[in-house]
VMD Tcl script that draws the C-alpha trace (Angstrom):
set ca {
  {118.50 105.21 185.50}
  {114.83 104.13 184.71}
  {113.91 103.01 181.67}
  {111.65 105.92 180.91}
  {113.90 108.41 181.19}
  {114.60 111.39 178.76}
  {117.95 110.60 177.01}
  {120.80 113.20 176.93}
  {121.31 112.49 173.35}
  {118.21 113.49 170.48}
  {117.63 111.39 167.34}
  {116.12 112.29 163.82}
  {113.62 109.93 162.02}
  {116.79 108.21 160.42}
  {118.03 107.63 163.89}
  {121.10 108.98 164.00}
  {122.13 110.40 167.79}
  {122.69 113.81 168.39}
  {124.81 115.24 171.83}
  {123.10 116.59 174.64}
  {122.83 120.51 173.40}
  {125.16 123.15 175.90}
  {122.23 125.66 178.09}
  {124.27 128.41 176.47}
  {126.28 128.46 173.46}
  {130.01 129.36 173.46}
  {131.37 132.39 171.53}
  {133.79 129.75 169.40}
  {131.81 126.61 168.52}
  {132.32 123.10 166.76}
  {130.50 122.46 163.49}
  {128.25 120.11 165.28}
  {127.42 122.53 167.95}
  {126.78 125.31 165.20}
  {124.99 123.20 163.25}
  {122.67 122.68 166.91}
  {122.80 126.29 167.61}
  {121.00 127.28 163.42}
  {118.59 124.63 164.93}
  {119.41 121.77 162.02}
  {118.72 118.88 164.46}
  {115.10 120.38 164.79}
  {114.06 119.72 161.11}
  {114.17 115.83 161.05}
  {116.24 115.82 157.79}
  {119.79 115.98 159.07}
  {122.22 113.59 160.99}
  {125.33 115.54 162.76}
  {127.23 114.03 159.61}
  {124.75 115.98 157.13}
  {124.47 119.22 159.25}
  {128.45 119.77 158.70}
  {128.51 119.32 154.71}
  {125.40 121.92 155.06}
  {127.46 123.76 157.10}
  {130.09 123.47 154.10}
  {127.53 124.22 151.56}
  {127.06 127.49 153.27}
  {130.96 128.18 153.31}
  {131.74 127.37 149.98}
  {128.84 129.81 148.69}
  {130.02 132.79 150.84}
  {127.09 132.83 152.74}
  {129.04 131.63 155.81}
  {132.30 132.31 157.20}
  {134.95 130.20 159.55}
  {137.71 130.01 161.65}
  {140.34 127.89 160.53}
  {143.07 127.21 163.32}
  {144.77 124.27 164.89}
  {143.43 121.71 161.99}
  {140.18 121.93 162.71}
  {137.34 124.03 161.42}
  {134.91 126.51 164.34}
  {132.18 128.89 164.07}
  {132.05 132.04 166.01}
  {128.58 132.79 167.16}
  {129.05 136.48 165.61}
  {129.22 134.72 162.42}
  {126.52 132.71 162.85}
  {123.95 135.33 163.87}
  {125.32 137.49 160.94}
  {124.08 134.96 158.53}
  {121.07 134.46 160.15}
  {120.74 138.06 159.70}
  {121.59 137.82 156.43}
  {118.80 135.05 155.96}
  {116.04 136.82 157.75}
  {113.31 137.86 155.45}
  {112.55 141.75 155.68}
}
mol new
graphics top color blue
foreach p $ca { graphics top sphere $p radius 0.5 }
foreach p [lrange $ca 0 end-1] q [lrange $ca 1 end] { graphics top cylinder $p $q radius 0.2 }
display resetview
């Protein structure tokens, strides 16, 4: 691989390393790909670490929902555009 070369991971100004994002998002996602898919890595303020307690900001408001199974925490993509939705200015 050159040097040159476009990483498959992104990085904010503090650095921190992103995944490569999917070409299309699933219907059930992690938080981290949820977090990729409401665009957080694009604003330069969040880490994958500080996208998921935003994530859980939105949860524990109401503004978000979740699906709980298996020990882990996903986001359906329904969800997701609902809030956006729910955020877009009229």
């Amino acid at each position: 691989m050159q040097a040159n070369s476009k990483s498959a991971v992104s990085k904010n100004e503090k650095g921190s390393a992103w995944p490569a994002g999917p070409e299309a998002f699933p219907d059930l996602m992690t938080p981290v790909e949820a977090a990729m898919y409401l665009r957080l890595h694009e604003t330069g303020r969040h880490t994958p670490k500080s996208a998921i307690r935003t994530l859980n900001f939105f949860r524990d408001r109401g503004w978000l929902r979740a699906t709980k199974y298996a020990r882990s925490v996903w986001y359906r993509k329904l969800e997701l555009e609902r809030f956006l939705e729910n955020k877009t200015e009229e």
